[in-house]
N, C-alpha and C positions, 0 to 999 in steps of 0.2 A: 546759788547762782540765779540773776533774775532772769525772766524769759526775755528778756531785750537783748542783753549777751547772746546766749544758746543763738537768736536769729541769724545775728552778727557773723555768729563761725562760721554754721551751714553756710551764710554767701559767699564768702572766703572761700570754703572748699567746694564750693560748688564752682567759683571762679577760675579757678585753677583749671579745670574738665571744658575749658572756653570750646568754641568749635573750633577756633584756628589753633589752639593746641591737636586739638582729635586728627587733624588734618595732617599735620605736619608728621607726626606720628604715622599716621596711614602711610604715607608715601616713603617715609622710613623704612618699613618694615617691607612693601612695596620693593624696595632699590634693594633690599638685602636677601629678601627671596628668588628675585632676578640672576644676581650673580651668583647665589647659590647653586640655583639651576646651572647655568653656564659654567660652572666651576664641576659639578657634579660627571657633566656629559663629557666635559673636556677629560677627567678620567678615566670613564669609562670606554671611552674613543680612543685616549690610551693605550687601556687593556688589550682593545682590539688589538690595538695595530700591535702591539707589544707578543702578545698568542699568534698573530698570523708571522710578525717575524720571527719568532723562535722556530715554528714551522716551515717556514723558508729557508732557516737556515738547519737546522737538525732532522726535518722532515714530520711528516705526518705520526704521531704512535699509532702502532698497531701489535699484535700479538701473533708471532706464529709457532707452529707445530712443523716438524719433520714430517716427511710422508717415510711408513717403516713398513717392511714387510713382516708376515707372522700370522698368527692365529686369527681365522678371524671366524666365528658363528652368527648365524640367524637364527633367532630363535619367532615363532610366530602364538598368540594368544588364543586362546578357544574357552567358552565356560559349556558346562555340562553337567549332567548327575551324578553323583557319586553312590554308588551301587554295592553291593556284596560281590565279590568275586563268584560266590553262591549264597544265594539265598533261598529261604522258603516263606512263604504267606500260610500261616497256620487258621486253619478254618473247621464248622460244623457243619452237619446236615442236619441237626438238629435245633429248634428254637424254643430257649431253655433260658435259666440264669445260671448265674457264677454262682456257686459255692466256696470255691475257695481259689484264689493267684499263689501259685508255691514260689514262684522266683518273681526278681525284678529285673527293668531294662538295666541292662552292661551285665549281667550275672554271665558265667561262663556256664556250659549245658554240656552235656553227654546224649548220646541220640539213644531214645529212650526215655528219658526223663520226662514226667509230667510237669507242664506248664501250668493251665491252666484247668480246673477241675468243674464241668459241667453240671447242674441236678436231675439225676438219670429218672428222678422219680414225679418231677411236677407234672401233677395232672391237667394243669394247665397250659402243660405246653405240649410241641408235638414229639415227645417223648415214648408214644407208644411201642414204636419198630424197637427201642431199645427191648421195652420192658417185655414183648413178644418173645425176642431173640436171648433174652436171659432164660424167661421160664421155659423155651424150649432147649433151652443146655440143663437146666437144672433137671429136668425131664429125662432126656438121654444120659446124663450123667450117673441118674437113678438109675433107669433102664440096664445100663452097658454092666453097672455092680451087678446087678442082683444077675444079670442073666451070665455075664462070667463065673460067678461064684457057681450057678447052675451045670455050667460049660465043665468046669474043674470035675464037680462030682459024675459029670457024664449022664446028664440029666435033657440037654440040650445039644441038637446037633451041630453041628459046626458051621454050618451055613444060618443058623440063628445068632451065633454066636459074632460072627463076622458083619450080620444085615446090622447087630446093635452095638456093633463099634464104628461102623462105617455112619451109622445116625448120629454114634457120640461124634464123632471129628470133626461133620458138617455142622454139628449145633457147633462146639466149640468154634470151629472158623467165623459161624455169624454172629459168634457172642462178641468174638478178638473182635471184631470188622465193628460194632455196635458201641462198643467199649472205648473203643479211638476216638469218635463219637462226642466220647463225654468228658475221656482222660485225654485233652490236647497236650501230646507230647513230642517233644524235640525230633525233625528227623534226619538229624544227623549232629557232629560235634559244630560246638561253634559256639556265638554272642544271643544272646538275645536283647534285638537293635530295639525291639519295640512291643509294649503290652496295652490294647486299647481298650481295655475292659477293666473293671476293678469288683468285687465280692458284693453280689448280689444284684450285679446289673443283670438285665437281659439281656439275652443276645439272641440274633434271627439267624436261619440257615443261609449259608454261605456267605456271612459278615465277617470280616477277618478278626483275626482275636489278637494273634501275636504273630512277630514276622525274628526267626533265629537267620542268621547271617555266620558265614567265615571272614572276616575283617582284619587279621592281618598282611592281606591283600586286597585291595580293593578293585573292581573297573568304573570310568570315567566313561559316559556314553555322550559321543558331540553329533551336533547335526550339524555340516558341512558345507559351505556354495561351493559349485563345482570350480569356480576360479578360486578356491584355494582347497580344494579336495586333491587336485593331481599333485599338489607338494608333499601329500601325505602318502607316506609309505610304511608296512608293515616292519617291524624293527625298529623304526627310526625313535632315540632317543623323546623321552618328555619328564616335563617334572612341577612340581608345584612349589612355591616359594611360601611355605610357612612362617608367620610374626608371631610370634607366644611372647609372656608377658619376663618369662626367662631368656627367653632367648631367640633367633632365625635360624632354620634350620631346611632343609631341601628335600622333597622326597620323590627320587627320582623313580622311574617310569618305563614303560617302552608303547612304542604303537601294537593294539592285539592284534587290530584288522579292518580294513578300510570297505564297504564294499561297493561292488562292483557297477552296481546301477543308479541311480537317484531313486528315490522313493516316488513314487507313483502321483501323492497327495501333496507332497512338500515340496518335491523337487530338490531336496538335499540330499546328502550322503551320509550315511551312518557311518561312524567311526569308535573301536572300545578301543578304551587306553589303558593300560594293568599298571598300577600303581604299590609300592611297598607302603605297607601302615604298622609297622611294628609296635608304631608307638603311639596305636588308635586314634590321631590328630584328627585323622579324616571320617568326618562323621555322616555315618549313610543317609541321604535324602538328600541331601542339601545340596546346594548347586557351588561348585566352586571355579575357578578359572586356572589352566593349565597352559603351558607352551612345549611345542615341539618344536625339534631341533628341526629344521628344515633345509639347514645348508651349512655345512662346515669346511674347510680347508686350512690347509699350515704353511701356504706360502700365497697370503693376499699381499697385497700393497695398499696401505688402508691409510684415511685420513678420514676428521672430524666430519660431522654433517653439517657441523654449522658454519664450515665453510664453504661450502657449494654456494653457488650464484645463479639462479634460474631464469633465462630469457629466451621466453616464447619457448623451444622446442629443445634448446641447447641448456647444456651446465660451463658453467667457468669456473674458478677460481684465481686467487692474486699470488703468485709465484714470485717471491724477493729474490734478486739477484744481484752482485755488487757489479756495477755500471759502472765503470768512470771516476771510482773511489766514491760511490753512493750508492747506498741499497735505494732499491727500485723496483717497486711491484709492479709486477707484468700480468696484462687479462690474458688468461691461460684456458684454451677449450679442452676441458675432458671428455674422459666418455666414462663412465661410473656402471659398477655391476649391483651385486646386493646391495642391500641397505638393513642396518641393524637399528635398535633404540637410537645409539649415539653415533655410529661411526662408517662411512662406506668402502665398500671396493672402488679402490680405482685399475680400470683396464687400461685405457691410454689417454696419452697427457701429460704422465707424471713421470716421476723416477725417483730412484729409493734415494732420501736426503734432502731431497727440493722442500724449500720453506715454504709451507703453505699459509697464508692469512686468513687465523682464525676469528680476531676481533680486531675491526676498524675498519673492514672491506667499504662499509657502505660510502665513506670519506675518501673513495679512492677513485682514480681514471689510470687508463694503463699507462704506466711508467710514469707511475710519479711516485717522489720521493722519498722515503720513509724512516722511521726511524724506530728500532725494535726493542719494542719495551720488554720482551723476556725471551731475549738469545738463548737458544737454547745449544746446550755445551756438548 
């Protein structure tokens, strides 16, 4: 094809794209956007009025709830420490190392049993009161033999005999006393919650070493403001809401004892809570959060909270009543008692069966129209 051609096309289709085509086009598309809009709004202006007459004529939806008498608790939150019912902090007067850890933390103990085994012998450390109070038993030990066996053949009076047993008993008491010392052992039955030394550490006088606890009971210790200290009372129910990867499970509680004055420093109230741990969930140190039962009765008249309506000082709620052959929510003044997570006491206002308006309130003025999206039977 020669290039004389090829020029020829291009102005053809180039002609075709003229400006008064581009124009014409414009305002086309112009005039078709226009009534689109206006056709669009004319819809939607529709809808409106179409939703507000369904509403004029069936009324507003809304959802209510009966107001029912029955159970109703408060329960209130607190966190605190979780403690041994009894525990002991196991320590030395000696500054020594490990030689040997015999158990580990969660092991079960008998009081009695060696824990932790100190070196009664480094001369490097301040171990000498031991090694004094051995060789003076090992001393009297000799002594008490050879002078009893004296005593027997009637070789020694009896008053020598007595001075060198009353020597052996006091060496032996400073040896027991010196020996504890080194053999840190359980003083009583129980857990052992915690071991902070391991074989061959050092350890300084009066560093704790192990801490043995009784743990299938625990106490819960709260520090308290006094505006919610007076709800607390000794007895009064408590418990903890355990999630484990099996299962939720409750473990319930009682208040041990609230007391009596505020703390000097804190200005709070100490409170212990005794808690059941049968099934050691509760683990000592750690800080958990507990709720006491702080109000209970078995004939409230209770409704949602999420129907209350707060203005300025007062509460309302929307009370449905059939008017006229039309349900018709009524602004209703209560007076409301407890308050729990979901639900309150109502004192007066109310009456057992009155529909209360739990969703749609905010759509509403009193006495207007409504229409009940879940009658309740």
């Amino acid at each position: 094809m020669s290039i004389s051609r090829l020029k020829d096309r291009a102005k053809k289709r180039i002609s075709r794209y003229s400006p008064t085509r581009i124009g014409i086009a414009l305002v086309a598309l112009i005039i078709v956007l226009f009534f689109s809009v206006k056709i669009y709004g004319y819809i939607v202006k529709e809808e409106v009025k179409s939703l507000e007459k369904i509403q004029a004529e069936k009324g507003i939806p809304v959802d209510v709830v009966k107001a029912k008498r029955g159970d109703f608790k408060v329960f209130r939150s607190f966190s605190g420490m979780i403690r041994g019912i009894r525990q002991s902090e196991l320590t030395t007067d000696l500054s020594t190392q490990v030689i040997k850890v015999h158990l580990k933390e969660g092991d079960t103990v008998k009081k009695g049993k060696v824990i932790v085994s100190l070196d009664p012998d480094d001369p490097s450390m301040s171990t000498g009161h031991y090694r004094q109070d051995l060789a003076r038993y090992r001393q009297a030990l000799r002594d008490y033999k050879r002078i009893k066996e004296l005593y027997n053949a009637g070789a020694v009076s009896k008053s020598e005999y007595e001075y060198a047993l009353t020597t052996y008993e006091v060496a032996r008491a400073d040896h027991d006393a010196s020996k504890d010392m080194v053999e840190i052992a359980s003083p009583m039955d129980g857990t052992v919650t915690e071991i902070t030394v391991s074989e061959g550490d050092p350890v300084m006088a009066g560093e704790i070493i192990a801490t043995v606890a009784i743990i299938d009971r625990v106490r819960v210790e709260l520090n308290i403001s006094s505006k919610r200290a007076i709800f607390i009372k000794k007895g009064q129910p408590a418990r903890i809401l355990l999630i484990t990867p099996e299962k939720t499970l409750t473990v319930k509680g009682e208040v041990e004892s609230i007391s009596l004055s505020a703390n000097k420093n804190t200005g709070l109230f100490e409170a212990k809570i005794l808690l059941d741990n049968v099934e050691g969930l509760l683990k000592l140190g750690t800080i958990t959060t507990l709720e006491i039962l702080i109000y209970s009765t078995d004939d409230a008249l209770v409704i949602p909270k999420n129907a209350l309506i707060d203005i300025d000082d007062e509460t309302f709620v929307f009370v449905v009543n059939h008017i006229d052959g039309k349900e018709t929510a009524i602004k209703t003044k209560i007076v409301t008692g407890w308050k729990s997570e979901e639900d309150v006491e109502v004192i007066g206002g109310l009456k057992v069966g009155d529909r209360v308006v739990v969703r749609g309130q905010n759509k509403l003025s009193d006495e207007t129209f409504v229409f009940l999206h879940n009658e309740e039977k």
